[in-house]
Structures are given as structure tokens and as C-alpha cells.
N, C-alpha and C positions, 0 to 999 in steps of 0.2 A: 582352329577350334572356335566355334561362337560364340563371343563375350571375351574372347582371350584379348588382353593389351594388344593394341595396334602398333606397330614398327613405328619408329622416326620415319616418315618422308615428306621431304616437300613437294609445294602443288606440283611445280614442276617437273618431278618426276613422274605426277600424275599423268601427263602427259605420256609417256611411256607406253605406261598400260594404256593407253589408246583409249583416255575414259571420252576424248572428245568424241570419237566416235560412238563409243557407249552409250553416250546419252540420246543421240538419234533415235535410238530402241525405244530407249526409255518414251520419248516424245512421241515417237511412231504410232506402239503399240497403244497409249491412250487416245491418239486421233484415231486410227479405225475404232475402236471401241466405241467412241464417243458417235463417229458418224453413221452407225449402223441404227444411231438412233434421228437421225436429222430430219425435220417435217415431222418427228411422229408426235410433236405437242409436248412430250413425257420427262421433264429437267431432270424431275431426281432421278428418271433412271438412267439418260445419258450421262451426268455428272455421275451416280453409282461404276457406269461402268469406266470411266473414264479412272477414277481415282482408285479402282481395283485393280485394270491394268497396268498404271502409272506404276503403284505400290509394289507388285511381284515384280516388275522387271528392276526397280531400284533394289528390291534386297538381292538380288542376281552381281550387282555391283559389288566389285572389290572394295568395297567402302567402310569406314566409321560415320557413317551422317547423320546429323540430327539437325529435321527441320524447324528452321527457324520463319518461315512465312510460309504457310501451309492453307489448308481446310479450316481452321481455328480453333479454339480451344481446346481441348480436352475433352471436358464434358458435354461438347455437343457437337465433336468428329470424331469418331469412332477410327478411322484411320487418314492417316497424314498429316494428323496433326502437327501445333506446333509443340515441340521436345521430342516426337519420335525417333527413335534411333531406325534408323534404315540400311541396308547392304548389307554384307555378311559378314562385317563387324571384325575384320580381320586386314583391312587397310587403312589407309590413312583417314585421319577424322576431318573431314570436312562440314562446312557449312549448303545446308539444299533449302532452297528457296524455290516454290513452286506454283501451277496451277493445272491441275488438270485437264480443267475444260472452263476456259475465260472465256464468258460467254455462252453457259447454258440458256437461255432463251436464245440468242441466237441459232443456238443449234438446234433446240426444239422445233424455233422455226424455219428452219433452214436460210437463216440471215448469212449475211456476209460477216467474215473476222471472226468468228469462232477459232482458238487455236490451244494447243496445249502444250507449256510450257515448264523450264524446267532452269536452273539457275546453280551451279556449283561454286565453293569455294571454300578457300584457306578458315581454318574457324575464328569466327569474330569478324569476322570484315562485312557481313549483310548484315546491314540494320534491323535488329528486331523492332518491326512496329508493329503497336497494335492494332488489334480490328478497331479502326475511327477512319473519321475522312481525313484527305490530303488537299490542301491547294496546291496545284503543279499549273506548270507553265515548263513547256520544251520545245526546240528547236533543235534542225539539222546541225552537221560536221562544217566546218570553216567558216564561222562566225564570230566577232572579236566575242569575249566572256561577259563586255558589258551590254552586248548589242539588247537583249531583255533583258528584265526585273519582275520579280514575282509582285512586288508591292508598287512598281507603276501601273501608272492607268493603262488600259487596251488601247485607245490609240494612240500612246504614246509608243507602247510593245510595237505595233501594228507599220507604227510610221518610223522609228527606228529598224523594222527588219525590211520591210519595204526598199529603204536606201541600202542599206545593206546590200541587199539581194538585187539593186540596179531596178527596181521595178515599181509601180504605182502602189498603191495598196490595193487598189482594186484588181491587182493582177494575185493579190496574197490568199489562201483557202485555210480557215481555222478550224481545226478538230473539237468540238464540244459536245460533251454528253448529252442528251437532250432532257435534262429534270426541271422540273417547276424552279427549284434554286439557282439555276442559270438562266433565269429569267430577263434581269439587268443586265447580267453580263452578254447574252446575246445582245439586246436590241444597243448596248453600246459599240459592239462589233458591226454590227449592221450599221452603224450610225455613221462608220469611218468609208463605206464603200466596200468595206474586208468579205467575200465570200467566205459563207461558212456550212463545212458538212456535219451535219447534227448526226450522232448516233446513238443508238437506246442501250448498246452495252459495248463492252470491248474494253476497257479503259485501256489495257495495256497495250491492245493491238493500236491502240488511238494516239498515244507516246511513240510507239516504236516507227508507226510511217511519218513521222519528221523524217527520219535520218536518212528516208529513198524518197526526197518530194516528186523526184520524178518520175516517178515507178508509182508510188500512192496521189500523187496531185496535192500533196497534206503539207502546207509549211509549217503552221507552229500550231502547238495544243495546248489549250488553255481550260481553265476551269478545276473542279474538285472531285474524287473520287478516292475509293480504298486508299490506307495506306500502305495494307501489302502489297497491293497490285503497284502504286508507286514505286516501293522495292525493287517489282521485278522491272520494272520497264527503267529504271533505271540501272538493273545490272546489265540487261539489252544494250543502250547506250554507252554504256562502259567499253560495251567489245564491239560493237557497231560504230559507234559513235555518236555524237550528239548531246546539247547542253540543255539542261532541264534542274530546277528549283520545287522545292517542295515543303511543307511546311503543317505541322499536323493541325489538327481541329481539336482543340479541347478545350471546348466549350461547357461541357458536362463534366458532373464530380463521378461518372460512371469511365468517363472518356479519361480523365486524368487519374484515375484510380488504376486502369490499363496501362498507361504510360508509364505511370511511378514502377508497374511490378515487373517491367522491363529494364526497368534501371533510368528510363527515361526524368531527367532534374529539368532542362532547361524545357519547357513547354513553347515557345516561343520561336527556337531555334529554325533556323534557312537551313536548310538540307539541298548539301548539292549532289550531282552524280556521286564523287568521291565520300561524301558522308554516306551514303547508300549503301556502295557496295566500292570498298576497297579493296587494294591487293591484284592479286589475278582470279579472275574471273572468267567459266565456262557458263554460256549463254546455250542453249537449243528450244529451237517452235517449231512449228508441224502442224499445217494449215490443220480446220477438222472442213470448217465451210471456205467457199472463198472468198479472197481478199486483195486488195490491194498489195499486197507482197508475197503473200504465200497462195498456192492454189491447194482448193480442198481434196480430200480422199478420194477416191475414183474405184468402185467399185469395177472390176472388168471380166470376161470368161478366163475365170481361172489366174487371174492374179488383181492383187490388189497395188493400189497407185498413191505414191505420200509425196508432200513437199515439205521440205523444211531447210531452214538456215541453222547452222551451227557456228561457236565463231568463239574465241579467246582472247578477253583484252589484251595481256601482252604481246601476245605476236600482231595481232591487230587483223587476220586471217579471219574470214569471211568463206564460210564451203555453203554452198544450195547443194543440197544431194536430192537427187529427185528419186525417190525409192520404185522398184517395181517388185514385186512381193510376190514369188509367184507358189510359197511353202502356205498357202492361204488360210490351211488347218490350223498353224501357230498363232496367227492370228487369232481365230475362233477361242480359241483356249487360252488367251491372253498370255 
């Protein structure tokens, strides 16, 4: 019955019920959503449908969820916010950490790295951060823990992952946002010889191809963006893998009035993967445009075409399920 107390289980048994593949849907059906709008110029409406689709198929979930990195506030997201309680409220309560469509301008414009994302877990273990910026800095799987530092300089990062990785610096490609505020920090990257791929949105798809440099060409990422979206790309590296630093922006009495009504005390505080998202943790993406690691939706006669990764920090298990959809009406009706 809905609203009825949720059973004792743990994540683990979550597992069972087969939520990892549950969440493919979930991911699925807001990338076709999303890409039905792609090239058409139109964000809020691809973001509208993105976070429509996302929404019904998560309360289809045997779940107690309530998202803790959402759409944002309350009063100015109408659905998916953060505190909504999501699923059919009659399993276990979990933590959802999400994005429906990261990257609506990309996807208005038919860019690359549009994807729609989705973040499960044990409750308390996703860092509730508020909407502020993040400084991050991340890197791929098999790197000692000291190899970066959020608070050294770039080409000291640059020239420590370089030996690292057996290779020049000028053999290294760094992921940065492309805003006026990475101004410095570019032309210092540029200074050390370091190739760098500027992109206008994505952040999280921009974290996540550290961890395939050879599949994305992307060795480390650098710079400031969302702190949600920090979140999720740090629960990605949780079950992917990969090491990344972050550190909020609260610079304003508006940014730290956010922070205190999270519980956040230490303003200051180094956030690592493990501050992020503890415990075990269910990851799923699902290209909308393409990318360096996922490919986008593919309309075809009579079925529809998804890629996406799904993957669970503790077993450490990595699935690409390449969807071919060929019920296409379900689709349409999200």
C-alpha cells in the first residue's frame, strides 16, 4: 500500500530485485525523451521531457527514494526535486541522486555528451550539496592517491600525472569547461605544453571520461562546476572508478546559507570520491547525443536504439547494454 512503512532490506538485497537493471529504464526512457528533442534549439522542452520520463518510470520502482541531488529546490522544480519521495514507497528507502538530461544545450544543439543520469543508494551516503559551484579535479583507475592535489598548481598536477602515466605532458588532454572563470586556469595549462578539450557543458560527462582515457582521449579534469553534478560524477567513479577532489564555493552569504541548511559545518572541507557517495552504490547513463563513451539514441524504422553503462561499486561490474527498443509506442508515452 502507498505510504505503508518499508520492510528492513539491505542494498544488497536490492540487488535481487534486479534494481540494477531497473535503472536502464529509468535512464533509457529519459534519453529518448530527451532526444526527440535534439537540434530543435528548445532546452526547457527537452529538459520538460526528460525529467517527465525519468519521474514515472522511477515511481514504477520498488523503492522508498528520496532525492537528495535533483532538479533543485522546491520552489522552483516542480518535479524531481530535492526531498521528493519517489517509487512506490513500499521497498526499501534509498538515496537517488540524479540528472535527467546533463546537458540541455547540448542537446538543443545537438552537441556531443548529452546524457541522462541516475545514482542509487543506501540512505545518507550521497552528499547532499547545494546548488553552488565545486572545484574538482579527477583522474582515471591505477594512480597512487597522491598522484594530484586539488590545491596544487596545474602543472605541478600536469607534471606529476604525466610521469605517472610514463608519458610527456604534452602527450596529457585536460577536460575544462569553457567559462570566462577558467580563464587563468586555461592559459596555465596551456603554458605546460598539456592539450586541452574545452567544453560548453557536460560537467559530469567531463569527470566521467577520466576513467576510459582511452575510449574518450580525456586524462584528467580540471576546473569548477555544480556541486550536484560533482555528486553524481563522483558516484560514477565510485563504481567505475577513479580519483577526483572537490571542494564547495562559498563565497556568498546566499552559497553558505545553502550549505548550513544541509547540515553542511565545515565550509572548507576536501571532498573525496568516498565523502560523496559512500557505501554501495548503483551508477546508470544513457547517451541522449554522442560521446566519447556512450553513443546517442538512434531513431530507426520501427525500433528505437540506446546505449548506456550501468555498473555497482561493490562488485565493481561494469554492463554496456546496447538497447534495441523495438515496443516503440512505450516509448512515446514515456
Amino acid at each position: 500500500m502507498k505510504g505503508a512503512e518499508p520492510p528492513s532490506v539491505s542494498t544488497g538485497e536490492i540487488v535481487d530485485r534486479s534494481l540494477a537493471i531497473e535503472i536502464v529504464r529509468v535512464t533509457e526512457r529519459a534519453a529518448v525523451a530527451a532526444a526527440r528533442f535534439r537540434g530543435r534549439g528548445d532546452e526547457r522542452a527537452a529538459d520538460q521531457a526528460a525529467v517527465d520520463a525519468m519521474r514515472r518510470e522511477l515511481n514504477r520502482l520498488a523503492i522508498h527514494g528520496e532525492v537528495v541531488v535533483g532538479e533543485g529546490e522546491r520552489d522552483h522544480a516542480p518535479m524531481l526535486f530535492v526531498g521528493e519521495e519517489l517509487g512506490d514507497l513500499t521497498g526499501p528507502r534509498v538515496d537517488i541522486a540524479l540528472d535527467p538530461l546533463e546537458g540541455v544545450t547540448l542537446c538543443a544543439k545537438n552537441q556531443s555528451n548529452a546524457i541522462a543520469v541516475v545514482a542509487i543508494a543506501e540512505p545518507g551516503t550521497l552528499l547532499k550539496a547545494p546548488d553552488v559551484y565545486m572545484s574538482k579535479i579527477a583522474i582515471g583507475p591505477g594512480y597512487a592517491p597522491d598522484t594530484v592535489h586539488l590545491d596544487a598548481e596545474p602543472a605541478l598536477n600536469l607534471r606529476r600525472l604525466a610521469k605517472a602515466k610514463g608519458v610527456s605532458v604534452s602527450e596529457i588532454t585536460a577536460c575544462i569547461l569553457d567559462r570566462p572563470r577558467h580563464a587563468r586556469l586555461i592559459e596555465a595549462v596551456r603554458e605546460t605544453g598539456c592539450a586541452i578539450r574545452l567544453i560548453s557543458d557536460g560537467d559530469i560527462s567531463g569527470v566521467i571520461d577520466v576513467a576510459r582515457p582511452d575510449e574518450t582521449g580525456v586524462d584528467i579534469y580540471l576546473g569548477s562546476g555544480g556541486a550536484p553534478e560533482g555528486v553524481l560524477a563522483a558516484a560514477a567513479l565510485k563504481c567505475i572508478g577513479g580519483f577526483m577532489q572537490g571542494r564547495l564555493i562559498l563565497d556568498q552569504p546566499d552559497a553558505r546559507r545553502r550549505a548550513q541548511d544541509l547540515g553542511i559545518k565545515d565550509f572548507d572541507r576536501l571532498y573525496g570520491v568516498d565523502d560523496m557517495a559512500r557505501g554501495d552504490v548503483f551508477f546508470a547513463a544513457t547517451g541522449v547525443t554522442d560521446g566519447g563513451l556512450l553513443a546517442g539514441v538512434r531513431f530507426g524504422a520501427g525500433a528505437i536504439f540506446t546505449d548506456t553503462i550501468v555498473t555497482r561499486s561493490s562488485s565493481g561490474t561494469i554492463r554496456r547494454i546496447q538497447g534495441e527498443h523495438r515496443s516503440t509506442d512505450k516509448f512515446h508515452l514515456g
